[in-house]
DSSP file (Angstrom, degrees, kcal/mol; ACC not computed):
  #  RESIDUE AA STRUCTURE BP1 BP2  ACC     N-H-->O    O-->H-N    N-H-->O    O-->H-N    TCO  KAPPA ALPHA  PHI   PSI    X-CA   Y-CA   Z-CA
    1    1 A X              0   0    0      0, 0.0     2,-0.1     0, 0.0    75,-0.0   0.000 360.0 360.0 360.0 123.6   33.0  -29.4  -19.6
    2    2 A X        -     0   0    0      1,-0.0     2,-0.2     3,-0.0     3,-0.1  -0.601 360.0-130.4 -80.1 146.9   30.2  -28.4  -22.4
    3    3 A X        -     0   0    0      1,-0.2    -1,-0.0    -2,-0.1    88,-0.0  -0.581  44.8 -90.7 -88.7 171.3   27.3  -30.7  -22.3
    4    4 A X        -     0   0    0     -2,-0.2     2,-0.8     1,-0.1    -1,-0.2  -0.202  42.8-109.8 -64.0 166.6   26.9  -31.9  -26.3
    5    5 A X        -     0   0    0     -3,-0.1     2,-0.1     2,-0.0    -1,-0.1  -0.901  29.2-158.9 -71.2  99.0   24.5  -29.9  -28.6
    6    6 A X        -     0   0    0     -2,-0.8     2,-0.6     0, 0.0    13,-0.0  -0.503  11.9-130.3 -88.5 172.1   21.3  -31.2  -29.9
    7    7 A X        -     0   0    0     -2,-0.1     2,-0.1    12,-0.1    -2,-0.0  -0.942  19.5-128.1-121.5 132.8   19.3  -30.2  -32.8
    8    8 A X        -     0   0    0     -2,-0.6     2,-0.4     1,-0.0     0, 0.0  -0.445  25.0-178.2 -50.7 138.6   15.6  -29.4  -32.6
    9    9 A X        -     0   0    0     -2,-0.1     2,-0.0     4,-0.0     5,-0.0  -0.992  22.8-119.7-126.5 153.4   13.4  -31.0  -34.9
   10   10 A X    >   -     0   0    0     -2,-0.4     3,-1.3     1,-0.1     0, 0.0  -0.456  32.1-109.6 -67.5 158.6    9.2  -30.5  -35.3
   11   11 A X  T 3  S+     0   0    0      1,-0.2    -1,-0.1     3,-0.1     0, 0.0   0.626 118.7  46.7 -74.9 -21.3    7.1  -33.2  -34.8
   12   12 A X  T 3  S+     0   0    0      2,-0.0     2,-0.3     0, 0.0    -1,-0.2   0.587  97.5  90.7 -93.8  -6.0    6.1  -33.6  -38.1
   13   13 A X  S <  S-     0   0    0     -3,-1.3     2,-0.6     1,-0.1    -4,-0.0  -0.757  78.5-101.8-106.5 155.1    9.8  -33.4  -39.5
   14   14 A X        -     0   0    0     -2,-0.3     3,-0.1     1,-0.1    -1,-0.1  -0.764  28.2-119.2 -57.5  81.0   12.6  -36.9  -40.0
   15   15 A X        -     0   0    0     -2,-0.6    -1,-0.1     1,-0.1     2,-0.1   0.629  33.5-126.8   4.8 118.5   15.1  -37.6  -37.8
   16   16 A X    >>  -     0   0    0      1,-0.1     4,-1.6     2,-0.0     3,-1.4  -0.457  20.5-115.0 -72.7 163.4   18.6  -37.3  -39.8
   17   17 A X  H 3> S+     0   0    0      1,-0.2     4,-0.6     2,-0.2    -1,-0.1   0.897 119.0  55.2 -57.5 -33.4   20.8  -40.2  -39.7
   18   18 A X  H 34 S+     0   0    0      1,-0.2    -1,-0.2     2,-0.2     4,-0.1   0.443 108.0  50.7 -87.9  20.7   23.4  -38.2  -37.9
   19   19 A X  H X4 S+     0   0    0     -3,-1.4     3,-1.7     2,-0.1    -1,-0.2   0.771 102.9  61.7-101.1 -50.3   20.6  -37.4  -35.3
   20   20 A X  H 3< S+     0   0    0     -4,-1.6    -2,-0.2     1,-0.3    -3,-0.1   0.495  91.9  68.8 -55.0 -22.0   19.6  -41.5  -34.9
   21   21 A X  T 3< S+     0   0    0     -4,-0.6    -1,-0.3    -5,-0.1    -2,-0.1   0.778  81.5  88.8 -89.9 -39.5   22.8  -42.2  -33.7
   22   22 A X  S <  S-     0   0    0     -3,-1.7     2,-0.2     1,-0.1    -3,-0.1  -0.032  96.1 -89.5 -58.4 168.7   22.3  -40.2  -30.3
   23   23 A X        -     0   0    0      1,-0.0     2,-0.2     9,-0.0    -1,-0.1  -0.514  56.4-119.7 -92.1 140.6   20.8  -41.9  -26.7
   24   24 A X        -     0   0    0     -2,-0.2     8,-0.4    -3,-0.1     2,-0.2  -0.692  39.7-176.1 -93.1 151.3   16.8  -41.1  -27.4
   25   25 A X        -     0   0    0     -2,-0.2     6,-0.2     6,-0.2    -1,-0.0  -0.872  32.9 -72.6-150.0 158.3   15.1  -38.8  -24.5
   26   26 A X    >   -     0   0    0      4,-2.2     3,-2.4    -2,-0.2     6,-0.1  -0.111  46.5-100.4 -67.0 165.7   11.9  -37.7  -24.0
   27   27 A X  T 3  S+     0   0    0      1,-0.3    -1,-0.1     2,-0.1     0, 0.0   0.676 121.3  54.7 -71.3  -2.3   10.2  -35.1  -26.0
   28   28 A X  T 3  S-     0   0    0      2,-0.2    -1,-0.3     0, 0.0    -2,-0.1   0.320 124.2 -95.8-115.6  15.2   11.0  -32.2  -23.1
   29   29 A X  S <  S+     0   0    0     -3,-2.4     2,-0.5     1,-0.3    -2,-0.1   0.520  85.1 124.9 119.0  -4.5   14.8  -33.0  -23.2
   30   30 A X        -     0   0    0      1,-0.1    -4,-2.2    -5,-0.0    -1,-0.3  -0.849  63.0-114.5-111.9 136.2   15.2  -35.5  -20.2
   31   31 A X        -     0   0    0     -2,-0.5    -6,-0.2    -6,-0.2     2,-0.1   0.071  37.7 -92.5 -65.5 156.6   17.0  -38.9  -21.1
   32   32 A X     >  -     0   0    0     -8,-0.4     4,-1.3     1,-0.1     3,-0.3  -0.293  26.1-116.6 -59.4 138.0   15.0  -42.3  -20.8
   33   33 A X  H  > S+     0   0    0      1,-0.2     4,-0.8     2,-0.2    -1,-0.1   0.713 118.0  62.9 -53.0 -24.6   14.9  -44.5  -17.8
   34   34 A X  H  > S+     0   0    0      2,-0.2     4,-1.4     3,-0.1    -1,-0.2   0.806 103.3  42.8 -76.9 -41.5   16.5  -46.8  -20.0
   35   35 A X  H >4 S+     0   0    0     -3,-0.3     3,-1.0     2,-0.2    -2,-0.2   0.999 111.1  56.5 -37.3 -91.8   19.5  -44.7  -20.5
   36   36 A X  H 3X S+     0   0    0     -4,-1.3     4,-2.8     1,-0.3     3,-0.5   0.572 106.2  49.9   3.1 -58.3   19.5  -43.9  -16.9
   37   37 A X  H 3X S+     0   0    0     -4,-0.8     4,-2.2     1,-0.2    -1,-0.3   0.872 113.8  47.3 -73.3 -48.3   19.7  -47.8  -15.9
   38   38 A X  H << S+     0   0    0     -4,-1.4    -2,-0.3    -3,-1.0    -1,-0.2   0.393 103.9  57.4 -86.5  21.4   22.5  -48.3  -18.3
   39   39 A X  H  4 S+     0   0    0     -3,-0.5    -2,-0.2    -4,-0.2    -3,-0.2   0.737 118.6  33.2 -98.8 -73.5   24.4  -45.4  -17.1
   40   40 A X  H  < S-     0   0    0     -4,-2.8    -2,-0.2     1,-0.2    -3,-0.2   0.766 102.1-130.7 -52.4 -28.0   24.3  -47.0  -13.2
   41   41 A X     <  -     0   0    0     -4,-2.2    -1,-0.2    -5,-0.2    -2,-0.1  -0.338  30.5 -84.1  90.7 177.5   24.5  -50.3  -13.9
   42   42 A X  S    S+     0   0    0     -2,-0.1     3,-0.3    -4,-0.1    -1,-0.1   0.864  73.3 170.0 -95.1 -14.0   22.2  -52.8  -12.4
   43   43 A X        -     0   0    0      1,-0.2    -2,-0.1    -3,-0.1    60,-0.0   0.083  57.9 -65.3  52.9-147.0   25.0  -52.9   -8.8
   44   44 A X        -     0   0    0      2,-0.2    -1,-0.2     0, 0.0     3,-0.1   0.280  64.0-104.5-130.7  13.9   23.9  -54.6   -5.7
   45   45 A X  S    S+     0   0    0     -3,-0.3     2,-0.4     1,-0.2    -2,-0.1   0.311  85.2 125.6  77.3  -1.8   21.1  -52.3   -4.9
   46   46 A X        -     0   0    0     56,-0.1     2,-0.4    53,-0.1    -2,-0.2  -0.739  43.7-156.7 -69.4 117.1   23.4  -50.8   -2.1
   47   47 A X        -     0   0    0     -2,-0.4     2,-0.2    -3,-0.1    52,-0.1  -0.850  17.9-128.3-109.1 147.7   24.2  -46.9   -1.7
   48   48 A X        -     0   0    0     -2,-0.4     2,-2.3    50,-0.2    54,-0.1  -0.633  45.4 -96.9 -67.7 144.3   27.0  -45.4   -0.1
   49   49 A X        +     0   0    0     -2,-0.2     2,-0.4    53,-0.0    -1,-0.1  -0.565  65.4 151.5 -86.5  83.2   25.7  -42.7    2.3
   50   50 A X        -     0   0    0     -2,-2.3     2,-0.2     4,-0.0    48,-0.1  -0.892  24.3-168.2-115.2 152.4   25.9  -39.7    0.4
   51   51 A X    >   -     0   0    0     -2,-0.4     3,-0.6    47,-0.0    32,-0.2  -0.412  52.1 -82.9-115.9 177.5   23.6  -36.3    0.7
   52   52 A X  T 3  S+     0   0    0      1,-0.2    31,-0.3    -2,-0.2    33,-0.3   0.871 126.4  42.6 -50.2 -58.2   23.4  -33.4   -1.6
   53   53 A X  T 3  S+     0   0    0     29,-0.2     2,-0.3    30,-0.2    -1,-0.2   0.205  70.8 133.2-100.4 -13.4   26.7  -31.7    0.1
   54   54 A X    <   -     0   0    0     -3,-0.6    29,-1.6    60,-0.1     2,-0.3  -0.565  60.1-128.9 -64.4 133.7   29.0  -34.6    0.6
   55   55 A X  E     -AB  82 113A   0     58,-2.2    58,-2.0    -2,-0.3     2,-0.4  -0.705  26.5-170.1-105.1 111.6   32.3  -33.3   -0.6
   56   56 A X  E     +AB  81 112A   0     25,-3.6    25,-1.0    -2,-0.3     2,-0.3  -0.710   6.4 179.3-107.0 156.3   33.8  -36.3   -3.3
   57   57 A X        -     0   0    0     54,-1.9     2,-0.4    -2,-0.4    21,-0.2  -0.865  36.7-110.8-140.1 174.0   38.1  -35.7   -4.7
   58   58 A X        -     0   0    0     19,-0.7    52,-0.2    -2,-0.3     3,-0.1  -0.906  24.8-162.6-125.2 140.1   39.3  -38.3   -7.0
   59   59 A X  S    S+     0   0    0     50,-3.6     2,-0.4    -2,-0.4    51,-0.1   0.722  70.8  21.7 -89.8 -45.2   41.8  -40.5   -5.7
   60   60 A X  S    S-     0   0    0     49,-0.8    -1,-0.2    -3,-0.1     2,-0.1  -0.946  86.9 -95.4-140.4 134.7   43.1  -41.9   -8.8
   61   61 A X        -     0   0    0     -2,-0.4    14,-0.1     1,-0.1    10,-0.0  -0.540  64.4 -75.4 -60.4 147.8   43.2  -40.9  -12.4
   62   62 A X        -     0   0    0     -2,-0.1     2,-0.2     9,-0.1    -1,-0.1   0.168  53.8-135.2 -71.6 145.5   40.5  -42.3  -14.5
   63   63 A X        -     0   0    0     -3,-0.1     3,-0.2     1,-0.1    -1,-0.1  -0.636  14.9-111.2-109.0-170.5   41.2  -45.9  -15.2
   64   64 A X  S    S+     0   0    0      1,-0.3    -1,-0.1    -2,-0.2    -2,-0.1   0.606 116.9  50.6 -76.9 -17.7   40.9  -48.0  -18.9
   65   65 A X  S    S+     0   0    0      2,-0.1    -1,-0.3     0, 0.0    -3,-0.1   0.894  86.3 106.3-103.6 -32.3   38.1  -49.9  -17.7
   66   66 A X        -     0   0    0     -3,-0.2     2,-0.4     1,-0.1    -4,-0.0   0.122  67.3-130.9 -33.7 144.8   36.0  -47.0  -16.5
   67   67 A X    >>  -     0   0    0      1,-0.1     3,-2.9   -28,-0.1     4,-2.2  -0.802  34.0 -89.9-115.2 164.4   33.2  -46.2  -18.5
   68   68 A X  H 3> S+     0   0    0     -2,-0.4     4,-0.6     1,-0.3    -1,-0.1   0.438 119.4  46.1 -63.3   6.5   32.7  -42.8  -19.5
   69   69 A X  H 3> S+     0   0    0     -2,-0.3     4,-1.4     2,-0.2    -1,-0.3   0.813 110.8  53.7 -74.4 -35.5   30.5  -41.2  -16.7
   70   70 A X  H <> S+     0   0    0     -3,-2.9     4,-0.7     2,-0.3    -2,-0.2   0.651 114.0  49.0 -89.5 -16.1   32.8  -42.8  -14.1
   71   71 A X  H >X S+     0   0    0     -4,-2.2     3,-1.3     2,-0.2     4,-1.0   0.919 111.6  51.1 -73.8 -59.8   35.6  -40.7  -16.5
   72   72 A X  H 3< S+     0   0    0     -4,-0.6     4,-0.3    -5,-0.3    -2,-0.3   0.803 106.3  45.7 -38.1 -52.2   33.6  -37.9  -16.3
   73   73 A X  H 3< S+     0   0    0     -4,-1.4    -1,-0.2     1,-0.2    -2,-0.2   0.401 111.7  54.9 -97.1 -11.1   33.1  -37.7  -12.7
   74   74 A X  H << S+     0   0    0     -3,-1.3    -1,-0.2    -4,-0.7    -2,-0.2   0.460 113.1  42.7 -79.1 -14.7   37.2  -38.3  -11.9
   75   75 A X  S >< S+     0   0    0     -4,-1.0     3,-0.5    -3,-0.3    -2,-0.2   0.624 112.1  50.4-100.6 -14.1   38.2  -35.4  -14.1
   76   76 A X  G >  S+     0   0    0     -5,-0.4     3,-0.8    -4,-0.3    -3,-0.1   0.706 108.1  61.3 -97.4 -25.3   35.6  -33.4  -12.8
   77   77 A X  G 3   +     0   0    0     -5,-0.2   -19,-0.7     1,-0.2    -1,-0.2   0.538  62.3 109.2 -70.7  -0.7   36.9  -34.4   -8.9
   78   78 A X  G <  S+     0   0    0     -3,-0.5     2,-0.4   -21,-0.2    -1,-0.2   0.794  84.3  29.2 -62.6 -20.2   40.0  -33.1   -9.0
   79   79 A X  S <  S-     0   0    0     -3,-0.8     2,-0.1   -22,-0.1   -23,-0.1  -0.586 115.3 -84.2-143.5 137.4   39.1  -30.2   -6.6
   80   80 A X        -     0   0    0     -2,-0.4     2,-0.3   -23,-0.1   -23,-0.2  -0.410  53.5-177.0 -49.1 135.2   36.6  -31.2   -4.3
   81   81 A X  E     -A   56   0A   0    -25,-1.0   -25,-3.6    -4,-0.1     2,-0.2  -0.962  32.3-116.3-141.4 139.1   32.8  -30.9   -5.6
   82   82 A X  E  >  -A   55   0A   0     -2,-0.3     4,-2.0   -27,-0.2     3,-0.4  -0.387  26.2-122.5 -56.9 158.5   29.8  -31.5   -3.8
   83   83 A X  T  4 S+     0   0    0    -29,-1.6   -30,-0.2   -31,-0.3    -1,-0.1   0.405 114.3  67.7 -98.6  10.6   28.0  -34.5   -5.5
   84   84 A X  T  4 S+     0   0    0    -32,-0.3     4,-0.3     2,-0.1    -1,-0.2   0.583 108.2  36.3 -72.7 -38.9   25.0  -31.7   -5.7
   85   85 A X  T >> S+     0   0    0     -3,-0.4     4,-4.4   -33,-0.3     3,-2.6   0.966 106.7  64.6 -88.6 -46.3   27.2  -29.8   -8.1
   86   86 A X  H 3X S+     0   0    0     -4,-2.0     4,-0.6     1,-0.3     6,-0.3   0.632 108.5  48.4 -58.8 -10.0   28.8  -33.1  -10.0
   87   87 A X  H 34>S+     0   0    0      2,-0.1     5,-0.6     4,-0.1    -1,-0.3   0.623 108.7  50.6 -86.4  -6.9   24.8  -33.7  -11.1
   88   88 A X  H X45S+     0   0    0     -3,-2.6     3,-1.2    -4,-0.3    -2,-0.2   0.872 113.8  49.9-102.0 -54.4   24.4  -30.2  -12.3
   89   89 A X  H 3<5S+     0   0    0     -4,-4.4    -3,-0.2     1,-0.2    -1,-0.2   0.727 119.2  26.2 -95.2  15.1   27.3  -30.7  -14.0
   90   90 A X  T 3<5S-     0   0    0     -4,-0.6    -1,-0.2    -5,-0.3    -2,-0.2   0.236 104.3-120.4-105.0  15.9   26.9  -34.0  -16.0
   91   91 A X  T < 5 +     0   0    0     -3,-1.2     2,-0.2     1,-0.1    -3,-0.2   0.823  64.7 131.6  35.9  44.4   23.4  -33.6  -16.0
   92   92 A X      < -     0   0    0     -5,-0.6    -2,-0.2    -6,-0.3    -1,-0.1  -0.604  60.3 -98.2-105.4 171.4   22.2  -36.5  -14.3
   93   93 A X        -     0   0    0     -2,-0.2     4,-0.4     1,-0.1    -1,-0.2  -0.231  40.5-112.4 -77.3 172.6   19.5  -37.0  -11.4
   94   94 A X  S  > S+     0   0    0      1,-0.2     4,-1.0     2,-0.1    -1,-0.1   0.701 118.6  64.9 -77.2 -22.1   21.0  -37.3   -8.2
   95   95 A X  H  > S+     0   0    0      2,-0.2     4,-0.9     1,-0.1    -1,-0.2   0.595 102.3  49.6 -87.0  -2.2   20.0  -40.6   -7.8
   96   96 A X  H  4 S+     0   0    0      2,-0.2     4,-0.2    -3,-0.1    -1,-0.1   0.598 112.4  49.5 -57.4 -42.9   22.5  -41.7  -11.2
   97   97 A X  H  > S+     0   0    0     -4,-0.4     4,-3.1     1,-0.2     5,-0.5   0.807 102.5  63.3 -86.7 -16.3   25.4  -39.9   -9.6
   98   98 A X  H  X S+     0   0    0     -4,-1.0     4,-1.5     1,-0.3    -1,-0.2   0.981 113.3  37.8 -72.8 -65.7   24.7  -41.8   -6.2
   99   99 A X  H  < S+     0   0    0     -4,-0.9    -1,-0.3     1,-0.2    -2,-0.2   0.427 105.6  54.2-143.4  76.3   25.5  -44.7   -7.9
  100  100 A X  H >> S+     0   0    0     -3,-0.3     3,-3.8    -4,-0.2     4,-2.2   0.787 118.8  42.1 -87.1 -60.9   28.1  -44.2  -10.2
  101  101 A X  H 3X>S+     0   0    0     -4,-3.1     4,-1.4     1,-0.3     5,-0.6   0.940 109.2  62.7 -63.2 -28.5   30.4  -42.7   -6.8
  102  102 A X  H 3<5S+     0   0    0     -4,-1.5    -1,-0.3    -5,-0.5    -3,-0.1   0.672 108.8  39.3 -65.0 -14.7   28.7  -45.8   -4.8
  103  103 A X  H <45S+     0   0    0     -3,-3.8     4,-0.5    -5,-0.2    -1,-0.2   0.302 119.6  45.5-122.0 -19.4   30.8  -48.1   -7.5
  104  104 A X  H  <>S+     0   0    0     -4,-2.2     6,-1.8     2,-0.2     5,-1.2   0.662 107.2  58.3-108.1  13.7   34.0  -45.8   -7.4
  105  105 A X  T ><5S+     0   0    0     -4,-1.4     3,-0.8     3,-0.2    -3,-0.2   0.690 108.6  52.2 -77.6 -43.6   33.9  -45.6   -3.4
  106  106 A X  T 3 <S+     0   0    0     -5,-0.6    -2,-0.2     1,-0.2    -1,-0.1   0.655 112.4  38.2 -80.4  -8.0   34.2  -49.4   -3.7
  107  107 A X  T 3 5S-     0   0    0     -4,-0.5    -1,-0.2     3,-0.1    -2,-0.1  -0.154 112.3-118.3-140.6  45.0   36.9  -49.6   -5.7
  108  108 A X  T < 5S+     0   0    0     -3,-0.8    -3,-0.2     1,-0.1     3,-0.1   0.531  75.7 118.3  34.5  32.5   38.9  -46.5   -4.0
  109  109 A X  S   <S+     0   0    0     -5,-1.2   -50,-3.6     1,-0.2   -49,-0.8   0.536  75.2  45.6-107.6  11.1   39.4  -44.0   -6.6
  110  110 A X        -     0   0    0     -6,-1.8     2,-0.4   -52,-0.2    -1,-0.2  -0.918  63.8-150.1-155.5 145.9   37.2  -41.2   -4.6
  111  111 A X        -     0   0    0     -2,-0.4   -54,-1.9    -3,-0.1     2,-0.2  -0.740  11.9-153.3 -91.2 126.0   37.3  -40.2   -1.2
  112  112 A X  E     -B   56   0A   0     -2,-0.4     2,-0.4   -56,-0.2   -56,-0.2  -0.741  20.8-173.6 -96.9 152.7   33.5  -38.8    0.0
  113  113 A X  E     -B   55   0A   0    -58,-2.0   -58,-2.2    -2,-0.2     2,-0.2  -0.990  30.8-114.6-150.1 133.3   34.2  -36.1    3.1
  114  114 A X        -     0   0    0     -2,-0.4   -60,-0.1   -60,-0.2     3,-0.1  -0.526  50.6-100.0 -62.4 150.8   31.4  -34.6    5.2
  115  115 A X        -     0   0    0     -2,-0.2     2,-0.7     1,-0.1    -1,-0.1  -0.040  42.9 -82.8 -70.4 170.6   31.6  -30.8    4.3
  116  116 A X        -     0   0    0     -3,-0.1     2,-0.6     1,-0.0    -1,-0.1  -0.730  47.1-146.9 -94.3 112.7   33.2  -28.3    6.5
  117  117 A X        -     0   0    0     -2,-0.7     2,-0.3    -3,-0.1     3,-0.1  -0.704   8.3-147.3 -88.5 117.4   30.6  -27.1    9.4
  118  118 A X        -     0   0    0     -2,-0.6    -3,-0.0     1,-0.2    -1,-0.0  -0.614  29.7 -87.8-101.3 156.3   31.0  -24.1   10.3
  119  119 A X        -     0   0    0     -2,-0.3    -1,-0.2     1,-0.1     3,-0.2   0.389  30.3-137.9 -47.5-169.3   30.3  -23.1   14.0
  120  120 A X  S    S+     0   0    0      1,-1.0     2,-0.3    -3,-0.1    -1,-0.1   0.479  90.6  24.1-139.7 -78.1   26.4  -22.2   14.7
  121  121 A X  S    S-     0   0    0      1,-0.0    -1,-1.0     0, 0.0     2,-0.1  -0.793  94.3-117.6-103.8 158.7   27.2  -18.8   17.1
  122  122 A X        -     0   0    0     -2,-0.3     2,-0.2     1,-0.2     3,-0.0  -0.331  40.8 -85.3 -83.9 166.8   30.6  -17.0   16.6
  123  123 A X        -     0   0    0     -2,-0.1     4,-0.3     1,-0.1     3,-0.3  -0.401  33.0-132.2 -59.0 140.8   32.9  -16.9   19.4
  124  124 A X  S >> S+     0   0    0     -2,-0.2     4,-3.0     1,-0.2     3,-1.0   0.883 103.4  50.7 -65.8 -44.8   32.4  -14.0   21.8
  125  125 A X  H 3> S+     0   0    0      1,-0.2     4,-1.1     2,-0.2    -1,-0.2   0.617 104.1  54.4 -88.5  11.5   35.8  -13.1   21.9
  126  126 A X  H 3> S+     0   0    0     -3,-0.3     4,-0.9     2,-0.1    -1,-0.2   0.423 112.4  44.3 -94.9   0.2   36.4  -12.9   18.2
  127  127 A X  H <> S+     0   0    0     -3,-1.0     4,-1.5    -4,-0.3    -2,-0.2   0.484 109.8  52.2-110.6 -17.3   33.5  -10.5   17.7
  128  128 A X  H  X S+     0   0    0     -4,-3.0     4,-2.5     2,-0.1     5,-0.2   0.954 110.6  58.6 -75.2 -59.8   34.5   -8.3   20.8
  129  129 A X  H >< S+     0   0    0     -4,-1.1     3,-1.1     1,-0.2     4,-0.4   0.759 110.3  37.4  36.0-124.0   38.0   -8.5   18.6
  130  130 A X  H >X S+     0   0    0     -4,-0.9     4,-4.0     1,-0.3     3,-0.9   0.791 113.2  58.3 -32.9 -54.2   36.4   -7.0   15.6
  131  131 A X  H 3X S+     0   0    0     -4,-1.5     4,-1.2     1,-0.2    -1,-0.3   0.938 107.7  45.2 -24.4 -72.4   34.4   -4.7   17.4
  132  132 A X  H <X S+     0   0    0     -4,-2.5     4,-0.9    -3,-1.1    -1,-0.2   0.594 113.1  51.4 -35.1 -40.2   37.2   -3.3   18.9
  133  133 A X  H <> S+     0   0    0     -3,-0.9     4,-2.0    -4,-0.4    -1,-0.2   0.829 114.1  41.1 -84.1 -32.0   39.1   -3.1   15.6
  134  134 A X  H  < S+     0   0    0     -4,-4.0    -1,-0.2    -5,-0.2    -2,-0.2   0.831 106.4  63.6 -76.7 -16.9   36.7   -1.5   13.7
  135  135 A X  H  < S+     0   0    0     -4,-1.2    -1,-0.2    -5,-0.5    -2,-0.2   0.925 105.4  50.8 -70.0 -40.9   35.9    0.9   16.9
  136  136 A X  H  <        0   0    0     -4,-0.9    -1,-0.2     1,-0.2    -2,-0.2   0.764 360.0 360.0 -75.1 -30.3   39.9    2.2   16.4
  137  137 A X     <        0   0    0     -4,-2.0    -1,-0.2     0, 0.0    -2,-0.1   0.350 360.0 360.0 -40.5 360.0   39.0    2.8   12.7
């Protein structure tokens, strides 16, 4: 998924029409707060407890009513993504994406999963193992 294009202008130069039509952002490229608010919604001030690393899938194909971030973020689910990587790639804060999946967690079309933890010291007898194998090489 490509984010759109934008066109530079100078400060001194006049916004084309087909430019006026886009959501206005600040002058260093990052949308308005205003944007931002109508991207989450105003919700119920409640977050689902998700971290940088929680692992989101899409449950359900995108439905009619959805609006197009919460489309965005089901197509993009198909495959498990950390919700670290689903901001990097719609280019929203983390605190947007929290809750857009905080409104499709409530209405079950993605499953959040703690990430896979991987042991802290290896096993002893899978590294005598290896030793071993590599010793016969």
């Amino acid at each position: 998924m490509t984010p759109p294009q934008r066109q530079r202008r100078s400060p001194g130069q006049e916004p084309s029409a087909a430019s006026t039509s886009a959501a206005p952002s600040k002058d260093d490229g990052t949308p308005n707060p205003e944007r931002l608010f109508v991207i989450g919604g105003e919700g119920s001030g409640e977050r689902a407890d998700i971290d940088l690393v929680t692992l989101i899938v899409a449950r359900a194909e995108p439905p009619v009513s959805a609006t197009p971030e919460q489309a965005a973020l089901l197509r993009l689910c198909v495959a498990p993504l950390s919700a670290a990587e689903l901001s990097a790639y719609l280019g929203l804060p983390f605190s947007v994406v929290t809750v857009l999946l905080t409104d499709l967690l409530a209405t079950e079309l993605v499953q959040a999963r703690a990430p896979i933890v991987r042991q802290k010291v290896a096993d002893r007898n899978l590294l005598e193992a290896v030793m071993h194998g590599l010793q016969k090489l």
